[in-house]
N, CA, C and O of each residue as an XYZ file, in Angstrom:
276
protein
N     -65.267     15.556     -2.168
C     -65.508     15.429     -0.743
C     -66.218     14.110     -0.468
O     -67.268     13.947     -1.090
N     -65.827     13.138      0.358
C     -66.101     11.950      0.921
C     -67.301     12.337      2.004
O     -67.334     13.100      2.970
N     -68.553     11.194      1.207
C     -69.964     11.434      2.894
C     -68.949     10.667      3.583
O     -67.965     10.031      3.204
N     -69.591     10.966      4.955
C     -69.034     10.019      5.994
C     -70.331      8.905      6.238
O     -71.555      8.927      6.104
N     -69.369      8.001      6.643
C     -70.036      6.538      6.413
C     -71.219      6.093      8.209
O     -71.134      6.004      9.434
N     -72.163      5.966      7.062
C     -73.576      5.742      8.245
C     -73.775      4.059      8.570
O     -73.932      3.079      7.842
N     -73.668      4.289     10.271
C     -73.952      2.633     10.828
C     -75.036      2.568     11.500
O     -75.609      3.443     12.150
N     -75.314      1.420     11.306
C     -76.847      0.809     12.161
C     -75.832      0.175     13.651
O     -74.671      0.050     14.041
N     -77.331     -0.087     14.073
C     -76.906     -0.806     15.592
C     -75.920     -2.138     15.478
O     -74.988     -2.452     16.218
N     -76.557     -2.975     14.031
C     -75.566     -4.276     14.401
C     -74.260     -4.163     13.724
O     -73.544     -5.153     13.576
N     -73.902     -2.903     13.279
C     -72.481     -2.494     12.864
C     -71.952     -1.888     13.616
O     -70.731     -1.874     13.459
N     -72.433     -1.177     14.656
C     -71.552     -0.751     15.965
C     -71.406     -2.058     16.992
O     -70.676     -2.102     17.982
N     -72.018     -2.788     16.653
C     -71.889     -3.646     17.764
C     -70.937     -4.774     17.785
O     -70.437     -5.216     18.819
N     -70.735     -5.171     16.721
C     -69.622     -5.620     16.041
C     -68.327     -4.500     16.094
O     -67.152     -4.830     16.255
N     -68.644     -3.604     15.982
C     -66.980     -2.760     16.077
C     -66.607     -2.456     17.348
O     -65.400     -2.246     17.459
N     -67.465     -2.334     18.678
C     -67.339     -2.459     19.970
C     -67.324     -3.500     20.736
O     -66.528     -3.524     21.674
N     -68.229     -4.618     20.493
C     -67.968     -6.020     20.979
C     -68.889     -5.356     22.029
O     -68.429     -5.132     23.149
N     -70.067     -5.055     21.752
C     -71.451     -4.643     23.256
C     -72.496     -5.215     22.405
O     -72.412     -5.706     21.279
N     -73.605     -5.029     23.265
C     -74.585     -5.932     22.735
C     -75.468     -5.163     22.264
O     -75.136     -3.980     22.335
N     -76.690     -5.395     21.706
C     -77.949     -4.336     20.842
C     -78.393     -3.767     22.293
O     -78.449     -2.547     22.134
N     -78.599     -3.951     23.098
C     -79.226     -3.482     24.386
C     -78.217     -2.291     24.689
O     -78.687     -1.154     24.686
N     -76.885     -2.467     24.947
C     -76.046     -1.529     25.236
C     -76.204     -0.577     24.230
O     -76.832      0.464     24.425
N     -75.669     -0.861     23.149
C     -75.778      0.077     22.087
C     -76.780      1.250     21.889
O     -76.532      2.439     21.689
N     -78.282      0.446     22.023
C     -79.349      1.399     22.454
C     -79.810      1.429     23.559
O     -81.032      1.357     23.437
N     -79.492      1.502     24.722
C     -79.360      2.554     25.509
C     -78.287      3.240     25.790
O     -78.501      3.893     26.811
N     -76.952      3.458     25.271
C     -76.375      4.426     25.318
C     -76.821      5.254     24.005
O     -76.564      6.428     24.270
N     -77.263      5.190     22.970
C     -78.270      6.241     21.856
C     -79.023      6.853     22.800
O     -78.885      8.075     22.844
N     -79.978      6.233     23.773
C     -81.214      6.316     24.238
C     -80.300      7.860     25.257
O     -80.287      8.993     24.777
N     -79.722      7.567     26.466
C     -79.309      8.350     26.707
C     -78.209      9.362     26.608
O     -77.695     10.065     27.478
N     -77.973      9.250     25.276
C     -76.802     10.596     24.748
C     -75.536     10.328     24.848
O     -74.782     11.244     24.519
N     -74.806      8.808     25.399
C     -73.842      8.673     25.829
C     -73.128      8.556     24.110
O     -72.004      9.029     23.942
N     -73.875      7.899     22.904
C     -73.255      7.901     21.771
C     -74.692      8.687     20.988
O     -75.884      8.397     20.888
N     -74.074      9.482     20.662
C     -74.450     10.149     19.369
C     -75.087      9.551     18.178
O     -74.467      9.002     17.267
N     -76.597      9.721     18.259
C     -77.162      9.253     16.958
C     -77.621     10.337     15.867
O     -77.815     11.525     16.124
N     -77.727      9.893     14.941
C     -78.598     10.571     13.778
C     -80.059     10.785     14.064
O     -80.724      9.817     14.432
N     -80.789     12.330     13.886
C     -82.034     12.332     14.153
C     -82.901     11.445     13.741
O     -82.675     11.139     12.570
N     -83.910     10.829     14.257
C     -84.755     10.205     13.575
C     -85.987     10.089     14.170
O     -86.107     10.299     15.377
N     -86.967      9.763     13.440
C     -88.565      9.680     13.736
C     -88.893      8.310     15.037
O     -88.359      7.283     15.458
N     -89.756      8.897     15.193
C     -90.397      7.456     16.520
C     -90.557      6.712     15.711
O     -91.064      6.908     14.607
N     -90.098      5.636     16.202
C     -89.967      4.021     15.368
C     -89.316      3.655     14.258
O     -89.552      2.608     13.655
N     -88.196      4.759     13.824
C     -86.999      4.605     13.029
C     -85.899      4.169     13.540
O     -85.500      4.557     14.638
N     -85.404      3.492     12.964
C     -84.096      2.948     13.143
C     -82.740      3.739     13.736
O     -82.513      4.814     13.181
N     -81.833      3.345     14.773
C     -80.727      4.122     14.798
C     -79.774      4.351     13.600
O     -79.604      3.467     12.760
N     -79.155      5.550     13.535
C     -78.144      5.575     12.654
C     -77.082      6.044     13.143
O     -77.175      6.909     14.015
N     -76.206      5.731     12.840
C     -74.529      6.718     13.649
C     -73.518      7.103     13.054
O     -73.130      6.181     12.337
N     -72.802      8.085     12.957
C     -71.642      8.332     12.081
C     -70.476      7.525     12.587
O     -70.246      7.304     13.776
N     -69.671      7.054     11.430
C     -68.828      6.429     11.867
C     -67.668      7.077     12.931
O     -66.947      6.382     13.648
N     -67.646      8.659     12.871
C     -66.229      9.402     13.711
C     -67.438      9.375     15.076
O     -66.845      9.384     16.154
N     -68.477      9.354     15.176
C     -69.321      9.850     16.441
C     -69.170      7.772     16.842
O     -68.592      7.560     17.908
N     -69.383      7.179     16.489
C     -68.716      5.656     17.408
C     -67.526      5.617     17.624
O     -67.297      5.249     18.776
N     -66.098      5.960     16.675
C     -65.090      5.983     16.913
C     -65.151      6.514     18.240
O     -65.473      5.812     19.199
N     -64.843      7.781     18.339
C     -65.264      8.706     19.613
C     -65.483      7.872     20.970
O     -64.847      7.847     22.024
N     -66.834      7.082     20.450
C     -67.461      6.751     21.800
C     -66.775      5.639     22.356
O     -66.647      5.581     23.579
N     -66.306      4.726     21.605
C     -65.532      3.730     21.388
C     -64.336      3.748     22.365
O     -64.223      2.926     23.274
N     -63.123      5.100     22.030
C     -62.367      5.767     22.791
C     -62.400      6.280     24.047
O     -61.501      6.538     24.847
N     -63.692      6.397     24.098
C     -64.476      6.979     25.454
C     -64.331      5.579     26.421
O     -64.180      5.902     27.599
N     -64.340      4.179     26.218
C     -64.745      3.061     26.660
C     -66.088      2.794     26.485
O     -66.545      1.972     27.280
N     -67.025      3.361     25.482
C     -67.952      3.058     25.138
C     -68.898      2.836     26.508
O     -69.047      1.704     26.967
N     -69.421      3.817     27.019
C     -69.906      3.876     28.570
C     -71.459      4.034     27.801
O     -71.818      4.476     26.710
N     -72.277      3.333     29.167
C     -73.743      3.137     28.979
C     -74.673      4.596     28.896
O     -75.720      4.875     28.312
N     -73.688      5.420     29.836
C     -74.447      6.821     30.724
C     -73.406      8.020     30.229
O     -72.227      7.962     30.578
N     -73.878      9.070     29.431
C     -73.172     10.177     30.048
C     -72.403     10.756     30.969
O     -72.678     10.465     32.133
N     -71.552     11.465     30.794
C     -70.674     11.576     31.955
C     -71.661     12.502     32.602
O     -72.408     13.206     31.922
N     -71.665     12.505     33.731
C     -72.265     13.422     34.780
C     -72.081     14.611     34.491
O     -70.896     14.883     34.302
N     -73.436     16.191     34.279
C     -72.971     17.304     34.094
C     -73.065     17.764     35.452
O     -73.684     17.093     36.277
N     -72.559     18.748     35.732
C     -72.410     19.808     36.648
C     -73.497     20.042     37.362
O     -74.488     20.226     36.655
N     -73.698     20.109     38.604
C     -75.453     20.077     38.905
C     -74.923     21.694     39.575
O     -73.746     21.941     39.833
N     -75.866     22.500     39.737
C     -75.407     24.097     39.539
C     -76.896     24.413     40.491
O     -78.016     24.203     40.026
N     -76.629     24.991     41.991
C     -77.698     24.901     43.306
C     -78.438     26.289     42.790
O     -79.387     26.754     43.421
């Protein structure tokens, strides 16, 4: 069984063509999927969770959930 392969910020950023700012703040707000990590650790990302986001158009923000009165 193959790990799946772990990226930092300046390896997504290079495979999306966005900048370190974009990159983390879409981590920051959930729009791409990071690896848990401690305050003041580094991002990490799976490579199928950027693919993904990538496909998505790599958006800054979450898609809007459902606001429910």
């Amino acid at each position: 069984m193959e790990m799946p392969k772990v990226m930092t910020v300046s390896e997504v950023q290079k495979a999306s063509r966005r900048g370190e700012n974009w990159v983390r703040g879409a981590a920051n707000t959930g729009a791409l999927k990071a690896l848990p990590r401690q305050t003041g650790q580094w991002f990490r990302f799976l490579e199928q969770d950027v693919i993904d986001w990538i496909l998505r158009g790599s958006p800054e923000f979450p898609p809007h959930a459902r606001k429910r009165r």
